[in-house]
N, C-alpha and C positions, 0 to 999 in steps of 0.2 A: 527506504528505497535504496537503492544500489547506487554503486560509488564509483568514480576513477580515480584512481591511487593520486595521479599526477595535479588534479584538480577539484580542492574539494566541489561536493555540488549541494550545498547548504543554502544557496541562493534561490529560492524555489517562486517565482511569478508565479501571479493564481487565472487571470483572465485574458480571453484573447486581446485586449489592446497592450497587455503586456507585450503578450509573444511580440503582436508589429512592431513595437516600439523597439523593445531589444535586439531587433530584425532587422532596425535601420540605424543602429547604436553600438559604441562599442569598438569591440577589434574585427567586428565583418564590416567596418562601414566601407570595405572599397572593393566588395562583392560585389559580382550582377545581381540586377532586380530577377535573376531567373533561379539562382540558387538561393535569393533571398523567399521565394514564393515559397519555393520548394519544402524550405527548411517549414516556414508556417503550417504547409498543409498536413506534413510530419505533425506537426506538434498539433492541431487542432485532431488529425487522424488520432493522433496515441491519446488524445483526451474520450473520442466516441470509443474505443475499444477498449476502454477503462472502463464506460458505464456498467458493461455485463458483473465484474469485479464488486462493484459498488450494490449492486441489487439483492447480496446476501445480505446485507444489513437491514434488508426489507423484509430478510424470511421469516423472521422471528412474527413479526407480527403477521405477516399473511400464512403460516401455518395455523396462528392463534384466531385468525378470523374464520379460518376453516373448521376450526374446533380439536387444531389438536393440540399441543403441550409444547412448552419450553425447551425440551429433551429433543425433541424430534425434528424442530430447526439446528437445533446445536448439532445432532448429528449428521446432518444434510450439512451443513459447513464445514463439519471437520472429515466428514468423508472426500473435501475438496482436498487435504494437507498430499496423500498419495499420490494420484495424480498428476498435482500442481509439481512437484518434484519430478516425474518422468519425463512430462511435459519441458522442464526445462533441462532434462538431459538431453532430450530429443531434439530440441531448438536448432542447435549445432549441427547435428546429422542431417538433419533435415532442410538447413540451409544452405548446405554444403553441398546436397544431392541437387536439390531443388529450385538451388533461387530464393535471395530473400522476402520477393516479392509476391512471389507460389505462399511462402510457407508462411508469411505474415496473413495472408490470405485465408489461410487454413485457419487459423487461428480466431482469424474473425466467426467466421462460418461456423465453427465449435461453440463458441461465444455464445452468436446468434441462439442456436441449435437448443444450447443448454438454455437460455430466458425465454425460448418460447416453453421449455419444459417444466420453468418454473410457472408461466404463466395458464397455465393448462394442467398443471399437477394440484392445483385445491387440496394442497395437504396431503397429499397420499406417497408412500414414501417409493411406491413403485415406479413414478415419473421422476420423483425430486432425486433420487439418488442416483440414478443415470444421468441428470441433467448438472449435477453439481459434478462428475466426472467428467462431463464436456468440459465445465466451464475449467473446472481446475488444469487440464491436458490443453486448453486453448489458454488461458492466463499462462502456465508457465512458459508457451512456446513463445507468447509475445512479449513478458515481459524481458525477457535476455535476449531478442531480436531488435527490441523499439531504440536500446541504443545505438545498433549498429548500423540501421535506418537514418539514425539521424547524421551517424559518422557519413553516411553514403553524401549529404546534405551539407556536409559542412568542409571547412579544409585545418589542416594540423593547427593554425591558429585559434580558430573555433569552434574545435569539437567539443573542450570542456564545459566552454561556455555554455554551450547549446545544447548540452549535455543536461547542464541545470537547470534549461527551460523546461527540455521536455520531462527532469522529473515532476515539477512543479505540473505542467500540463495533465501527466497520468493522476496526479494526487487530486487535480481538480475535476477531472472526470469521474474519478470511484466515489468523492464526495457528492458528488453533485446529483448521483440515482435516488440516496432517499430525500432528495430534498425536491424531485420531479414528483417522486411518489408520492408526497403528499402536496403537492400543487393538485394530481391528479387527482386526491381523494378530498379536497377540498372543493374540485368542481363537480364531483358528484359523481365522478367515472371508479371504477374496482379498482383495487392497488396490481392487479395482473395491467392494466396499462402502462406501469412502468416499467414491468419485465418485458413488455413490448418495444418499450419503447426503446430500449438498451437493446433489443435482437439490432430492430432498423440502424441504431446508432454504429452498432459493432461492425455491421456490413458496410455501411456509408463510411466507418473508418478505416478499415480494410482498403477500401479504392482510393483515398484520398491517398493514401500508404500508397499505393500499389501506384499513384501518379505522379506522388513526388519524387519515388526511387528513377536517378538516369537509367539505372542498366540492372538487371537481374544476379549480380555479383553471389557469390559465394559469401559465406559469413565467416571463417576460418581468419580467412589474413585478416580481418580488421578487431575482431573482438573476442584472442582464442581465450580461454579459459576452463580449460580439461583439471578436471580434480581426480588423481589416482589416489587407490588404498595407499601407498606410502606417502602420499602429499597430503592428503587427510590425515595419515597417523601422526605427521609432521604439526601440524595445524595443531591438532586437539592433543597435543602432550607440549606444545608452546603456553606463554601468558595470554597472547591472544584467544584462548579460549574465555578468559574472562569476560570482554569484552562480547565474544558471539555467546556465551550464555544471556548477557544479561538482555543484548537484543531479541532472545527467544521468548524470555518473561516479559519484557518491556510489549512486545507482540501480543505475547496472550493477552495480557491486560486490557490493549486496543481492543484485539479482535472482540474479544468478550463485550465487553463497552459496548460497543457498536453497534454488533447482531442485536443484543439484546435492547438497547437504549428503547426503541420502542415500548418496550414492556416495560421500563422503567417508567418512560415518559407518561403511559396511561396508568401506572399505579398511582399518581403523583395530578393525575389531570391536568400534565403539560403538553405543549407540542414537541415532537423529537425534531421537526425540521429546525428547530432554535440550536439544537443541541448542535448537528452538522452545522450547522452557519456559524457558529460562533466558536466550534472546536477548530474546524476547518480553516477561517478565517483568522484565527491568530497562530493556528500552527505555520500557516505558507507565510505569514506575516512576519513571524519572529526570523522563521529563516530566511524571510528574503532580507532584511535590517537585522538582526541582534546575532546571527551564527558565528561571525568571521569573528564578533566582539567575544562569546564565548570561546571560540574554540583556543583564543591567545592565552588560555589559565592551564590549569592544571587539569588533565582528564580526568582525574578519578575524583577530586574535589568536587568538579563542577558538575560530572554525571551525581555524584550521590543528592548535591542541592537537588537538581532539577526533579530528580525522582521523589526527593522529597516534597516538592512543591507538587510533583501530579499526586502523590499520594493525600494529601492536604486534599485535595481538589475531589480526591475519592471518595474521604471523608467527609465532604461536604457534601458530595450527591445524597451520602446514607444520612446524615445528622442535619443538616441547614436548609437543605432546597424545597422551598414552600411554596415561592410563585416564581414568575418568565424570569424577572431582572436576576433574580440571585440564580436562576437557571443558566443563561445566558453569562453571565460573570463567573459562575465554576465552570462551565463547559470550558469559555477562555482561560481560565487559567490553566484547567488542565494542556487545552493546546499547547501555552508557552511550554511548562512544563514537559509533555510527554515531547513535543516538535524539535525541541532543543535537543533533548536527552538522545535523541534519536542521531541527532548530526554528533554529538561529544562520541558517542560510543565508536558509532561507523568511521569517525578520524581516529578516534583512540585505535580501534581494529589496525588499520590501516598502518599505523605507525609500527605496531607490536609487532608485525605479521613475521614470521620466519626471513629469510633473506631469499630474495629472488620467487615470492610466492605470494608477492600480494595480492594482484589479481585473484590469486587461487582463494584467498585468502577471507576477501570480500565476497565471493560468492558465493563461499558456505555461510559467512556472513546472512548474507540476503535468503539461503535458501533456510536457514536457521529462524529467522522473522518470520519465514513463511509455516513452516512448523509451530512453532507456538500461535500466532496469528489465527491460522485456522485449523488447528488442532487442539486448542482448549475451550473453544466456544461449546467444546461438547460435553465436557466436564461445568462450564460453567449453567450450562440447558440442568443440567442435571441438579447441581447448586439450587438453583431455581424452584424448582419442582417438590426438593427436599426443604428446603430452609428460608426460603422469598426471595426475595429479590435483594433485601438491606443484607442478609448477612452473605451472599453474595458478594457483594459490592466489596466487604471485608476479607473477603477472599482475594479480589482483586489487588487490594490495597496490600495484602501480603508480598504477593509478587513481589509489588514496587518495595516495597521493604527487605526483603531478599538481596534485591540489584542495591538499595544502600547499603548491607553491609559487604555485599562484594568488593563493592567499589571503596568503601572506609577501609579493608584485610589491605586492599593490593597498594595502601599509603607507604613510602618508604619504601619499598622494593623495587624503587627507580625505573 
């Protein structure tokens, strides 16, 4: 997820008594109970307009109940990576013209738009890939608007803070769609009930949005972050490119994970809802207690461990996992693993970054995750399709092998 230079945001809450509690704790504790409200609804809003995000992890298997192929989810996600990138060029402009509370609105509505086209597309790529254009053109405009939402909510003391909520809050709403979806298929109802249910969520988080915001502000003066071809050229011929490489691989590896885990989960005659409970649950976990502890070492030592350790955990889905408990226990490790690896890199970024370009910095950063994220699930569909699922998984485990030796080269080079 995305950073502020000035604060890291490794501190990631997973559930709303978190949010209240951190709401009345802290450095806002001599806020009104009205910008304390506010800041909540923010944060429970950016959790429902997450769910839409969260329901590609569903598609893998609801193509496959359709009858169709591994390939052809992978490509329905990764036709999201385009998009997702215009979407968050557009955020700004669109802010700017609009109102952030128009255009977070907008973004809901896309949201929507796109799961009800999941849940009405049965497989056919002529609903699903328009729908996965929605979705990616509405995620990118919300996700580089949802901090500036919450900045609108907070005052200079507590923007970072609550900055960390609300990434923690988005993380527990993408997480949280397949784990509806199979609530939903476990009571007997089709897994299009959860693409539903993420339209309702996305529009109900859109107004909560739209009630927290005081005023219809512009989004320029609080959160600029303009990347030109020469600020770009600047970035990717710095060391900090190291760093937003390895978040790209580190990305695919999720994304892949993820879409597909269902198809892991039914090769295997597990549940995948285990898999999100227990990856998701030790990832917001590590970083709400162990991030601040890692990040006081060495970035490049401490990234190559962690990626070793999800790698480990890769290797376990393909070689060890035979019933729930050792399901449930690699899933977690991976969490710690890949969750940590994620806060070492995006401080490591942040540190490297050129001078006076950090900001710029992290958001190729963040748009760079988004790219691998959901532009190699389509490669990995394909993986699939060709070779199974285990040697798949070895593919995965490359990546993370990759981002170790990057991270062992850049030893010594201060």
């Amino acid at each position: 997820m995305w950073s502020i230079p000035t604060r890291r945001l490794a501190d990631r809450p997973c559930c709303c008594s978190l949010w209240i509690a951190c709401a009345d704790m802290g450095p806002d504790i001599a806020e009104t109970a009205s910008r304390r409200g506010s800041f909540i609804a923010a944060c429970i809003g950016s959790a429902l307009l997450s769910l839409p995000y969260g329901t590609t992890f569903l598609l893998a298997l609801s193509v496959t109940e359709a009858g169709g192929e591994a390939v052809t989810a992978g490509l329905v996600i990764s036709a999201m990576a385009p998009p997702t990138l215009v979407g968050a060029h557009l955020s700004g402009r669109l802010g700017d013209r609009f109102g952030l509370r128009r255009t977070i609105a907008l973004s809901g509505i896309l949201m929507a738009l796109a799961t009800l086209g999941f849940a009405i597309g049965q497989g056919r790529l002529e609903f699903l890939l328009p729908s996965s254009v929605l979705l990616g053109l509405g995620w990118g405009m919300f996700y580089l608007l949802a901090p500036v939402a919450v900045s609108d909510t907070s005052t200079a003391e507590t923007v970072g803070y609550r900055l960390a909520i609300l990434s923690g809050s988005m993380m527990a709403g993408l997480g949280a769609s397949p784990i509806i979806g199979r609530g939903w298929s476990a009571s007997g109802y089709p897994l299009d009930a959860a693409f539903l249910t993420a339209a309702i969520g996305s529009l109900i988080g859109a107004i909560l949005i739209h009630l927290a915001l005081r005023t219809d502000q512009p989004a320029t003066g609080v959160f600029p972050m303009r990347v030109t071809w020469p600020i770009l050229r600047r970035i990717v011929r710095s060391p900090v490119i190291v760093p937003i490489s390895m978040v790209g691989l580190g990305g695919a590896m999720f994304g892949s994970l993820s879409s597909f885990q269902s198809v892991y989960a039914a090769s295997r005659d597990l549940d995948y809802a285990m898999f999100f409970i227990a990856f998701l649950g030790a990832t917001i976990g590590c970083r709400l207690f162990a991030a601040r502890l890692v990040l006081n070492y060495d970035f490049r030592l401490t990234a190559a461990l962690l990626y070793g350790l999800a790698a480990l955990a890769i290797g376990s889905f393909a070689l060890l996992v035979g019933g729930s408990l050792a399901y449930v226990i690699t899933s977690a490790v991976l969490g710690v693993g890949y969750g940590l690896s994620y806060s070492v890199v995006n401080a490591w970024a942040a540190a490297r970054s050129p001078d006076g370009l950090v900001r710029q910095t992290l958001l190729v950063f963040g748009l760079c995750y988004f790219v691998g994220s959901l532009g190699f699930p389509y490669i990995a569909g394909i993986a699939i399709g060709a070779i199974g699922v285990e040697p798949m998984l070895g593919l995965l485990a490359g990546l993370l092998l990759i981002n170790i030796l990057l991270a062992l080269a850049q030893r010594g080079r201060g």
